[in-house]
C-alpha positions in Angstrom: 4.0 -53.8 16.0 1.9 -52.9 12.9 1.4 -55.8 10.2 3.4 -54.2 7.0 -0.4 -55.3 5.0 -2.2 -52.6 7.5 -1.2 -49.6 5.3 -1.9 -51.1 2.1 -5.7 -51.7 3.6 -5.6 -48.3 5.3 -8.2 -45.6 4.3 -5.5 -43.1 3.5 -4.6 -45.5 0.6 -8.1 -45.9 -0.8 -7.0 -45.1 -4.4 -10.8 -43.0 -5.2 -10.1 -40.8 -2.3 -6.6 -40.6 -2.9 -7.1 -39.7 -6.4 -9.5 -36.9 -5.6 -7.0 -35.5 -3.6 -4.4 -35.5 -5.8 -7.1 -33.7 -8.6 -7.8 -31.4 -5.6 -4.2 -30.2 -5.4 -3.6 -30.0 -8.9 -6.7 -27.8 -9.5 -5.4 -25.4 -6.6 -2.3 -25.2 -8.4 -3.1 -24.4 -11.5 -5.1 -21.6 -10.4 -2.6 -20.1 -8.0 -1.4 -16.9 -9.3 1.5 -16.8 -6.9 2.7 -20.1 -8.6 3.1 -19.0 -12.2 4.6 -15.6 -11.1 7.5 -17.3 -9.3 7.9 -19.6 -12.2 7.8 -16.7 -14.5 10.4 -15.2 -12.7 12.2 -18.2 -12.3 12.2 -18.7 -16.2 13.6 -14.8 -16.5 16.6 -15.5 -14.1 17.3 -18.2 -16.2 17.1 -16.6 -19.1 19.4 -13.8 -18.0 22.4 -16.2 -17.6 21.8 -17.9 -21.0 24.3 -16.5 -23.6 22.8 -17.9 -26.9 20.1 -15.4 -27.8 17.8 -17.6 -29.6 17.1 -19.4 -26.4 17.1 -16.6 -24.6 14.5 -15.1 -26.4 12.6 -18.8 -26.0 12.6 -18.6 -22.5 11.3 -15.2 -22.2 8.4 -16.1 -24.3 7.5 -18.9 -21.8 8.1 -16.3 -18.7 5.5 -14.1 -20.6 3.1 -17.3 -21.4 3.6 -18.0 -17.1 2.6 -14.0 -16.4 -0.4 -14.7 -18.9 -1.6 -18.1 -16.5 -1.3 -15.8 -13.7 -3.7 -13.6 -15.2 -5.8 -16.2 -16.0 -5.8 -17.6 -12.4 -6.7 -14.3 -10.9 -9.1 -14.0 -13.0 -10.7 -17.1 -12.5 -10.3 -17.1 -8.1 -12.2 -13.6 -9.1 -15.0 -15.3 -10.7 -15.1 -18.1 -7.8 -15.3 -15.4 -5.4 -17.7 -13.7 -7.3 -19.9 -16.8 -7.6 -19.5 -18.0 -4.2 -21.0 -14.5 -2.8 -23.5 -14.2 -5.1 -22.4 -10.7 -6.8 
């Protein structure tokens, strides 16, 4: 039976690597188009149920701002790609 201690020395705990990791996922999630879409439509649903019309209004500007990161991310996977092959 495993000492409890083992997974507090294991490598999957080594707080450098682990930290990379977790910048690793954040950057591929920021610049996931797919993400901000579903949040902009998320933020749209919501907005269509809300009955005070000067939130409403708030939360359709933040689905817009969410369809303008997904621009953004395109645009920058484009440039990676672009980079990475050389055009």
């Amino acid at each position: 039976m495993p000492d409890f201690r083992d997974y507090f020395t294991s490598e999957a705990l080594n707080p450098p690597r682990l930290l990379e990791e977790v910048k690793l996922m954040a950057r591929k999630f920021a610049w996931d188009p797919a993400q901000w879409r579903f949040r902009a439509e998320e933020a749209r649903t919501v907005a269509d149920e809300m009955t005070h019309e000067e939130a409403r209004a708030i939360v359709r500007r933040i689905a817009n701002d969410y369809d303008r990161l997904a621009k953004l991310a395109e645009e920058q996977l484009l440039a990676q790609e672009k980079g990475a092959t050389g055009d």
